[in-house]
N, CA and C atoms as an extended XYZ file, in Angstrom:
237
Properties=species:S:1:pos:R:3:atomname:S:1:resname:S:1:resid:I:1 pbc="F F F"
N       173.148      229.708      357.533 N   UNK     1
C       173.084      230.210      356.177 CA  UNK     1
C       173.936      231.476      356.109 C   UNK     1
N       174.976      231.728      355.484 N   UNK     2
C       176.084      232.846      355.457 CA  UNK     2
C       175.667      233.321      354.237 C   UNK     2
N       175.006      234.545      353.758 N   UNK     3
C       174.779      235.696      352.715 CA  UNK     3
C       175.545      236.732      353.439 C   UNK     3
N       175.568      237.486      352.081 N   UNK     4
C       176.136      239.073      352.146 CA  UNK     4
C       175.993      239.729      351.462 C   UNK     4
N       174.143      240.179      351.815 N   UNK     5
C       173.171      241.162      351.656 CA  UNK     5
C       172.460      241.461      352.509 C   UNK     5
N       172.144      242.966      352.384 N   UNK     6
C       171.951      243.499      353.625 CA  UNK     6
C       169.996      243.532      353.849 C   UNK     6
N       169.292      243.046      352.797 N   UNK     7
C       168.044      242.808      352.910 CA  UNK     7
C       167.924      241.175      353.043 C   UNK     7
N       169.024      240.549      352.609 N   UNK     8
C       168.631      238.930      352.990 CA  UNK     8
C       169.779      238.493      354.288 C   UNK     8
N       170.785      239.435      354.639 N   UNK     9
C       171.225      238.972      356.540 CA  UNK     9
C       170.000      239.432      357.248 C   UNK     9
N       168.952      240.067      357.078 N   UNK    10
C       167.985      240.702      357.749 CA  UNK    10
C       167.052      239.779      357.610 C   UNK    10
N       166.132      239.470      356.471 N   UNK    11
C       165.525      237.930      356.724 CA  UNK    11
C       166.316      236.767      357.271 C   UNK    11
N       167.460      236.801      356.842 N   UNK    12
C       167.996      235.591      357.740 CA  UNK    12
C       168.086      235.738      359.338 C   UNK    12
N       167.709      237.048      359.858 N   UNK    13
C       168.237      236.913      361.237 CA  UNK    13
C       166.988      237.262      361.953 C   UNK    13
N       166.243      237.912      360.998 N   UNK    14
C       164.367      238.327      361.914 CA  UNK    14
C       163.209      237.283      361.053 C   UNK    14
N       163.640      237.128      360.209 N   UNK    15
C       161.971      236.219      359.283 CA  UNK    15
C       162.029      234.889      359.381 C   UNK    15
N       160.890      234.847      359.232 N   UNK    16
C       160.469      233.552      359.814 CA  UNK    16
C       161.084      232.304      358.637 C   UNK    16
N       160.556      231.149      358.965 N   UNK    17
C       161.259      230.472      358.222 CA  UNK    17
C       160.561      230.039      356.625 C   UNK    17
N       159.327      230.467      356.732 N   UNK    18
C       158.794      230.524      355.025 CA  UNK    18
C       159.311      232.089      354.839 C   UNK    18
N       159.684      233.063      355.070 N   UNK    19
C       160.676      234.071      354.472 CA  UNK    19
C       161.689      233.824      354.221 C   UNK    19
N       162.645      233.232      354.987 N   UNK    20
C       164.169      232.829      354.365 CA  UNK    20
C       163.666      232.078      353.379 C   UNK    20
N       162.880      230.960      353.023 N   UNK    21
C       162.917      229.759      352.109 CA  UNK    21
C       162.464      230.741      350.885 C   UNK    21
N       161.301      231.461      350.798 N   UNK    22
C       160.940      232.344      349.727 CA  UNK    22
C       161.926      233.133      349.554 C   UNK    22
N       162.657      234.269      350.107 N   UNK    23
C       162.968      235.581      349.669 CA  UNK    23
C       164.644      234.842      349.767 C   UNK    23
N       165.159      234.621      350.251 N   UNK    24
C       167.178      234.545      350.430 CA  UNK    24
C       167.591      234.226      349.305 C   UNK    24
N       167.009      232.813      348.552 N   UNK    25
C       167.698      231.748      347.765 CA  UNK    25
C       167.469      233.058      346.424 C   UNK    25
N       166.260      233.592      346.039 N   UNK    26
C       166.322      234.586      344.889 CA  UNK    26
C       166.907      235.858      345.229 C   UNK    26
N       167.047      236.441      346.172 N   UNK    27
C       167.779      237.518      346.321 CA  UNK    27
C       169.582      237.144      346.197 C   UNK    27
N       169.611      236.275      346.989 N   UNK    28
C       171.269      235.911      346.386 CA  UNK    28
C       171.419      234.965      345.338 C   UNK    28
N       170.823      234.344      344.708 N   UNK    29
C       170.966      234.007      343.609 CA  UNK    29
C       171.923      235.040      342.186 C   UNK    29
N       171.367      235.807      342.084 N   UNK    30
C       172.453      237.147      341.416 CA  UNK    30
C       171.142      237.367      340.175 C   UNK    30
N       170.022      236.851      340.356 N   UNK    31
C       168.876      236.666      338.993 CA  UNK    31
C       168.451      238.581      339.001 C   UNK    31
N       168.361      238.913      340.286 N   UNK    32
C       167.832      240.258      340.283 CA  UNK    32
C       169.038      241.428      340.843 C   UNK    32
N       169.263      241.996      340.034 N   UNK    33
C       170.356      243.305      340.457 CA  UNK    33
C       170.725      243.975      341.724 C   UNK    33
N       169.400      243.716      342.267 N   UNK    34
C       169.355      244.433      343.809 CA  UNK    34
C       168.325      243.870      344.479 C   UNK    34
N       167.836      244.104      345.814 N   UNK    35
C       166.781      243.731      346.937 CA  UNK    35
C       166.585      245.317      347.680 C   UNK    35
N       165.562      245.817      347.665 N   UNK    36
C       165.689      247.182      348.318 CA  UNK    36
C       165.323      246.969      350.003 C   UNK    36
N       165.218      248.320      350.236 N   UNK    37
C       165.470      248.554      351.492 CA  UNK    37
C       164.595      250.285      351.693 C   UNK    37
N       163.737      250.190      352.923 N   UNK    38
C       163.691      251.635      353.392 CA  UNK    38
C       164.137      252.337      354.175 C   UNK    38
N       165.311      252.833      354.257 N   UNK    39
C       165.703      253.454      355.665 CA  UNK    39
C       165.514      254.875      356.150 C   UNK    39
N       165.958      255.680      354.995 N   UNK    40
C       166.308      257.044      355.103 CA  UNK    40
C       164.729      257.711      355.272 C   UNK    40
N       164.696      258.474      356.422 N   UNK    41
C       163.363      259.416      356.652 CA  UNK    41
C       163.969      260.790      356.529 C   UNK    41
N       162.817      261.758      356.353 N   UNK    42
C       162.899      263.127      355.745 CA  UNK    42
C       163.429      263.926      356.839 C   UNK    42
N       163.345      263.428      358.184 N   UNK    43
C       164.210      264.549      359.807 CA  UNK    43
C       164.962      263.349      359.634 C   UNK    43
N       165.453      262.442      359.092 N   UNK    44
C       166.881      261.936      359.976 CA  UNK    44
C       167.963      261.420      358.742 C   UNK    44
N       167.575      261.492      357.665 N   UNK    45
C       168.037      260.700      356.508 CA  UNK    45
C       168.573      259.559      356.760 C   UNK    45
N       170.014      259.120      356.610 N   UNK    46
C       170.186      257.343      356.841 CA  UNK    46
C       170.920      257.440      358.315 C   UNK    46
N       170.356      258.279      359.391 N   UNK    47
C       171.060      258.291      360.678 CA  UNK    47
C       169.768      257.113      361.216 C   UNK    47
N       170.847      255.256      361.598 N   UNK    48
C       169.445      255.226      361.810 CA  UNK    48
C       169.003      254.939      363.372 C   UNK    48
N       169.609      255.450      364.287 N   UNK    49
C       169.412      255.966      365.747 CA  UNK    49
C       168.111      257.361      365.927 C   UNK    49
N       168.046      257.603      364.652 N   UNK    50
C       166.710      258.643      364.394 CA  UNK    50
C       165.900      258.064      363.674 C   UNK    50
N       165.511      257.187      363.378 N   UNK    51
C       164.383      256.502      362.672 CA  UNK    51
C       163.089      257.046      363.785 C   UNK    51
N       162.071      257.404      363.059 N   UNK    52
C       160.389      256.927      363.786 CA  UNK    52
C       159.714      256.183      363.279 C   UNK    52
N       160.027      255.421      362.292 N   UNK    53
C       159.186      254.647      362.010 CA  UNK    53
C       158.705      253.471      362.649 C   UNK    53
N       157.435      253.012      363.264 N   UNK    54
C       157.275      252.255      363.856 CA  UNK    54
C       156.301      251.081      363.464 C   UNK    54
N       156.676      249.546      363.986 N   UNK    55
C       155.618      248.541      363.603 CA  UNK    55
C       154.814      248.131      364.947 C   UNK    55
N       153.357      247.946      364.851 N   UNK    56
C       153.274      247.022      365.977 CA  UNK    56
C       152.079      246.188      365.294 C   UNK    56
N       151.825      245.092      366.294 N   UNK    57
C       151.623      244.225      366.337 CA  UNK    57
C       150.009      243.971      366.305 C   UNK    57
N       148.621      243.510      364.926 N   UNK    58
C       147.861      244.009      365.428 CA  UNK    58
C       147.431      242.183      364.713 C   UNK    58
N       147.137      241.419      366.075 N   UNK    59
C       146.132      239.930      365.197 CA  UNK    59
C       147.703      239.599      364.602 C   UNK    59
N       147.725      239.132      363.555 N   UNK    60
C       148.544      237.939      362.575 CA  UNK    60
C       149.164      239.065      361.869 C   UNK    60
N       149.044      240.136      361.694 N   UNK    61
C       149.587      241.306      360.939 CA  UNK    61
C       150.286      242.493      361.253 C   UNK    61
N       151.095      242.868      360.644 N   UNK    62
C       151.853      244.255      361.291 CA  UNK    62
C       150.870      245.713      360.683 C   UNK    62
N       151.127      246.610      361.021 N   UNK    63
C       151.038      247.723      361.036 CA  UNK    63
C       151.960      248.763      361.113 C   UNK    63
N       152.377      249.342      359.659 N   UNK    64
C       153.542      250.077      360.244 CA  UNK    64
C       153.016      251.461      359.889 C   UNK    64
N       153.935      252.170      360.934 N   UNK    65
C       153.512      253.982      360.911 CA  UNK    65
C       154.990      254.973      360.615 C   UNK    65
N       155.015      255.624      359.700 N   UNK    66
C       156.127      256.104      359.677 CA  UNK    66
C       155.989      256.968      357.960 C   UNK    66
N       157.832      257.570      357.558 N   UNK    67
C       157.621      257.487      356.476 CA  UNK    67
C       159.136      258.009      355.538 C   UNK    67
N       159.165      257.422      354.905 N   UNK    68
C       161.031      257.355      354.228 CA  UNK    68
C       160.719      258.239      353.049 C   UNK    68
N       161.644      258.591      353.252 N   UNK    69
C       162.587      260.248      351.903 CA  UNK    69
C       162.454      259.114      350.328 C   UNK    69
N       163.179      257.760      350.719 N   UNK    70
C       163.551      257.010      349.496 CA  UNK    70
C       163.625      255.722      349.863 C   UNK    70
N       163.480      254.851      348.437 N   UNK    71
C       163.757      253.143      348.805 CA  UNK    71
C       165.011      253.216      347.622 C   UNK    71
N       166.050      252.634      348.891 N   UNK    72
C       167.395      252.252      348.235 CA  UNK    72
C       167.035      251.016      347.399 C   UNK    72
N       167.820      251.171      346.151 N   UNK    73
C       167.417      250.337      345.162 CA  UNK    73
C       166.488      249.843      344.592 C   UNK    73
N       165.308      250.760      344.613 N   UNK    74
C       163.635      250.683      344.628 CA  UNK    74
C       163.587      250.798      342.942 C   UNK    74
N       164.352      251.337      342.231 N   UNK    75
C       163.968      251.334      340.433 CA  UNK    75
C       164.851      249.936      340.267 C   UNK    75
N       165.590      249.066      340.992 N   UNK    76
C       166.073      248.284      340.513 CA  UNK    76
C       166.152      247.189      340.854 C   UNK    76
N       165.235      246.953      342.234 N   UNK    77
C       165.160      246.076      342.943 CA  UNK    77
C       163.906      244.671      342.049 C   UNK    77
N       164.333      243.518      342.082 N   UNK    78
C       163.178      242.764      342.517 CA  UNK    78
C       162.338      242.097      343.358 C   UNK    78
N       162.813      242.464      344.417 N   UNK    79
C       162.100      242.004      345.944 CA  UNK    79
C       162.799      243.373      346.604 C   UNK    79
């Protein structure tokens, strides 16, 4: 599957396969303006070799610990 977006090459290359089938086909479709993203944290902004944010693994569910400055494309995103 060849996209070129940077929240649906990321499901395409880590999510499982009911994520690509849900989230890719409407994110590149062009129906919604944007797909956001969290990267930038408040000590590292978008350096992202300084990220702390971390997930692990708890049962069937993640857990994540961390915490971002901003969500890129977050007023305009629909996924």
């Amino acid at each position: 599957m060849a996209v070129n977006n940077l929240v649906a090459e990321t499901i395409v290359k880590f999510g499982t396969e009911e994520q690509k089938r849900r989230y890719v086909p409407e994110i590149t479709s062009g129906r919604f303006v944007a797909a956001s993203f969290g990267l930038s944290e408040p000590h590292a902004g978008s350096d992202a070799g300084a990220l702390r944010t971390t997930a692990r693994r708890d049962g069937g569910d993640y857990v994540l610990n961390g915490s971002k400055q901003w969500i890129t494309s977050g007023d305009q995103a629909g996924w």
